[in-house]
Every structure is written in structure tokens, then in C-alpha cells.
N, C-alpha and C positions, 0 to 999 in steps of 0.2 A: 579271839581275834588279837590285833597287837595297836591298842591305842597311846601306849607309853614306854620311850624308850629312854638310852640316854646314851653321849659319846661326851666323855672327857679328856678322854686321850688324842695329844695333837695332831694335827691332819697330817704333819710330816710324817707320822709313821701309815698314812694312806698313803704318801707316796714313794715311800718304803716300799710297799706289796706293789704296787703299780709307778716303775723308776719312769718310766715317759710321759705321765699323767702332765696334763697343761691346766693352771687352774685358772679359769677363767676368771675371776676376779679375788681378791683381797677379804679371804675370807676371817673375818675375828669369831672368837667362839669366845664368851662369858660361862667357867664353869661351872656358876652356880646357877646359872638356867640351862642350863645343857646336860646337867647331869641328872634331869628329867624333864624332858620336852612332851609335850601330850599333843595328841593328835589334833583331837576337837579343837585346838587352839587354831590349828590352819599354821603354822608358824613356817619358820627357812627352816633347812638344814640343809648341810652337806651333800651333793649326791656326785655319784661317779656316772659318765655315760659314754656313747660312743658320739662323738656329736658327726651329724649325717652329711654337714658341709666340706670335712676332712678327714675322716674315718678315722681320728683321731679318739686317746681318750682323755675326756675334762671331765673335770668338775666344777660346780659348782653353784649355789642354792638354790631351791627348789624350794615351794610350798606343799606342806603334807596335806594330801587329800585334793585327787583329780580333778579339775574343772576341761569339762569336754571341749574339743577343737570347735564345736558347732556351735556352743553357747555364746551369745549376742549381750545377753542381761543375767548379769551376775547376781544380782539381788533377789532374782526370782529363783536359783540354784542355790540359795545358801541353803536351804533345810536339805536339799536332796546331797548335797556334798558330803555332811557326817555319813554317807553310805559310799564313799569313794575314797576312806581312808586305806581299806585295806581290800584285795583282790582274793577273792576264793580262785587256788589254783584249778579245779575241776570245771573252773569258767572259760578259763584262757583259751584254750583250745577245743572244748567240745560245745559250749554255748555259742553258736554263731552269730548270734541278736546281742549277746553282749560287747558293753563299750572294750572290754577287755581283750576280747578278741579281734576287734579293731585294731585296738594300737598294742598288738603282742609285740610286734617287731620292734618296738620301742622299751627296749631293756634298758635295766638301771640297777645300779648295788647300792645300797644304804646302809651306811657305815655305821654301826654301834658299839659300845662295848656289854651290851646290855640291854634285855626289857623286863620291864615289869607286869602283872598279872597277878588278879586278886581269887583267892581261893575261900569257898565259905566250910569253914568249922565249927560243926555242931555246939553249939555254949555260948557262942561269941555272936554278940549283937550285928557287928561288921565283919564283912570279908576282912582278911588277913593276906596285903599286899607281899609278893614276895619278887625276888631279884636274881634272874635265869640271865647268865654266861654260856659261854662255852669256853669247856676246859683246856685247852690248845690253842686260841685264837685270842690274841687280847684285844684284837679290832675284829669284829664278825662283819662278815658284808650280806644283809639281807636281799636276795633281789627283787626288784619292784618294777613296774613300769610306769613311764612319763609319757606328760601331755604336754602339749604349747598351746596357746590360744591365746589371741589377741582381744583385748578389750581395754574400751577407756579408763582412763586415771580418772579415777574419783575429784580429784583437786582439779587438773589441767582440762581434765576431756581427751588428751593426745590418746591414741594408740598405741599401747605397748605390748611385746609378749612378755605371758605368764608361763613360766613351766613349773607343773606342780606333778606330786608323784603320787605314788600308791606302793603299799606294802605287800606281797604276797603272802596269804597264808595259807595253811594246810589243815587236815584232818589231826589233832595232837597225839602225839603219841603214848604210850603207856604212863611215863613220868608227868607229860604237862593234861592227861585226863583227871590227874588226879589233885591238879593244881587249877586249872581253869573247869572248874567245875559247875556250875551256874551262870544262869542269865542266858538272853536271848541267843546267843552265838558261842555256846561253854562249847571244852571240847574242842577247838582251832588253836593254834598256832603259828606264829610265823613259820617260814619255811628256811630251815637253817640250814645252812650249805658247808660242806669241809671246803676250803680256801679252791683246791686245783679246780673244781664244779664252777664256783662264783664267778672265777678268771673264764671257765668256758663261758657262763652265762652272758658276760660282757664282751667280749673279747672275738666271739668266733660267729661266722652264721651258724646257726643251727636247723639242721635238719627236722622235720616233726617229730620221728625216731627219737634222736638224742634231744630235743625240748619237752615232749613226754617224761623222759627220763629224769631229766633234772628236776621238773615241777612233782616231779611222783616221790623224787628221795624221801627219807624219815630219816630226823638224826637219831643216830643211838643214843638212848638216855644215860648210859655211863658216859659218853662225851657231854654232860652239860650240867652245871655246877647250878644250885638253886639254892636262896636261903631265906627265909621270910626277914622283910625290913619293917620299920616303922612305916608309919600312916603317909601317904604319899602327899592322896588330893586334897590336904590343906595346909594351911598355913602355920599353924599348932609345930611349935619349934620340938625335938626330938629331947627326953629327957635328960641323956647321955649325950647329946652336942654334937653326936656322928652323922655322916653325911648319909643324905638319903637310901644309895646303897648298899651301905655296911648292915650284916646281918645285925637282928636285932630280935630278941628273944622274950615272946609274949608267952607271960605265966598261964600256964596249963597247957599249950602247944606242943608240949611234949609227950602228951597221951593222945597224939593222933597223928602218929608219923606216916609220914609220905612212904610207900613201899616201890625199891625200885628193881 
């Protein structure tokens, strides 16, 4: 699945790949929390969309992990939401009963430069987090789909809308089976798009034909750069001082290389 990402790179170069993008609010990014955002946190990020009022394209933040347009009480949805962070694409389109195929038509691109993913190696007490790019792209746009749903503010009561997203992901391919290898949901992957697909994805009606198509791609494994990092999910500062996703090389890790 893809519960940890991260975007350091500033949103001007989103609106680099997209020059007509309107951003809907004043967004700041803090590098040193952005350069690993985790899902289960529920947090903002960045999203690109078509927004339905002007067929225009914005952006701007979204809460990771879906809360359905029907939900009334949030409180009673918290546990069921860690299951709405990420969309199995073989839902979107052929499960009818899923929320996903409800709101397909509601595409979204999630900007990263990067996510993370833990692999278990024989020897080693702990999974071994590592840090997958793609080689071409120094801003990847994942795509996802969005909700809106209104509910009261905690503090005030008022009504407001929430838009929160979801990730898409896929069956993983040769490279990341051999990296997401364990746990409940080993074996998936986001679903990584060459830049001209992602612009379809946001950009264009799509046909079932061509939505098929895009949910179905695999990225080639020599398009995608991977290296194992230090320890993500804590606090435990890095011996060497380097930022979270700078490769980082755990002894004996090299008698079980990744074959690609």
C-alpha cells in the first residue's frame, strides 16, 4: 500500500507542469514535516483537482484518508478511515458496492517526490524502510480520488466542507514485490504514472476504455530509483545527520540485494 510519502520540492515547480493551475489558498509547506508525511496521521497536503464549479484546475489541501459524502458522525468513522487512505485500483471500476466507484469521477494528482515502504530482511529484527522515486520526474503526481463532505467543527458546531483524498494503488511490480514484501497488504503499490497519462488522468473526460487503461499501467522498474533510508517511524535522530530520504546503508544489507 502507500501510507508514507514525502514532497519537498516547492509547489512552483507544480505549477511549472500545470502553468494555468489556480491555487486556491496560500499554501506553506514546513520541510522538515513534509519530507515525511504518514497517512494514519489524517494530515493536509497539496492536492491538484478539476474543481466542478469551473472546470478549472486547483489546488489545494486536502486531508489524506477519505471520509464518505454520507457520513453525519465523524467520531464514529475514525477507526473505519485508516482503510480509506489508499484505493485498490481493481475497485474503482469493477466493484460496484464500493465507495470508490462512487466517486471515480472525482480524480485528483498527489504530488510527491517520493514514498516510502518497508521491506523485511532475513537477519534483521525490523523491516528495512526504503525510498522509491522515479527516475525522470523530480515531482511524481500520484493519482487519487477526492471526497467533500460536510460536517460540524469540533470547537464552533458551524458546517463546513472537508475534502479529503485517497491514494491509488496497484498490484506491485517485479521491483517493489520484492521491497513490499510482508504484512497484511505486501505486494501493492502506488500506482505510478509517466507525467503525459497523470495530465490525462486530471485533465480530460475519460472514457472507460482509456480509465481502464491508466488504472491498469505498471511502471517499468528501470524507470524507478530505490534506496534503503534510515528508520523513518521514529524519533531516533539519524547517526549521520542526513535527511530522512538520503540513502543510508545498514551493515549486512548487502548480501541480499534487490534483483531487478
Amino acid at each position: 500500500m502507500c501510507y508514507d510519502i514525502s514532497l519537498i520540492t516547492p509547489l512552483t515547480e507544480v505549477a511549472t507542469n500545470f502553468p494555468a493551475i489556480i491555487m486556491d489558498e496560500q499554501i506553506s509547506m514546513d520541510p522538515e514535516k513534509s519530507i515525511h508525511v504518514i497517512g494514519h496521521s489524517h494530515g493536509e497536503h497539496p492536492i491538484v483537482f478539476k474543481n466542478r464549479a469551473d472546470l478549472q484546475l486547483h489546488c489545494r489541501l486536502m486531508e489524506w484518508g477519505c471520509i464518505p459524502f454520507y457520513i453525519k458522525d465523524e467520531a464514529s468513522f475514525l477507526k473505519q478511515r485508516a482503510f480509506m487512505l489508499n484505493a485498490r485500483s481493481e475497485r474503482i471500476l469493477e466493484d460496484k458496492n464500493s465507495y470508490w466507484h462512487k466517486i471515480r469521477n472525482r480524480r485528483c494528482l498527489v504530488p510527491i517526490d517520493g514514498f516510502y515502504e518497508h521491506r523485511k530482511v532475513q537477519g534483521f529484527k525490523n523491516k528495512i524502510p526504503y525510498y522509491i522515486a522515479l527516475k525522470k520526474q523530480s515531482v511524481c503526481f500520484l493519482p487519487g480520488l477526492y471526497s467533500v463532505v460536510e460536517l460540524p467543527d469540533k470547537q464552533t458546531g458551524e458546517i463546513i466542507r472537508r475534502f479529503t483524498f485517497t491514494i491509488i494503488t496497484r498490484a506491485a511490480n517485479s521491483l517493489m514485490q520484492q521491497i513490499h514484501n510482508d504484512g497484511d497488504n505486501k505486494g501493492r503499490m502506488p500506482l505510478l504514472l509517466p507525467f503525459d497519462m497523470a495530465k490525462k488522468w486530471i485533465e480530460e473526460e475519460l472514457t472507460q476504455e482509456e480509465y481502464q487503461k491508466i488504472i491498469a499501467f505498471e511502471m517499468n522498474p528501470n524507470e524507478i530509483n530505490y534506496s534503503s533510508v534510515f528508520s523513518i517511524r521514529t524519533n531516533k535522530l539519524r547517526p549521520d545527520g542526513k535527511p530522512k530520504n538520503e540513502p543510508y546503508q545498514w551493515e549486512g544489507l548487502e548480501n541480499f540485494p534487490i534483483i531487478q
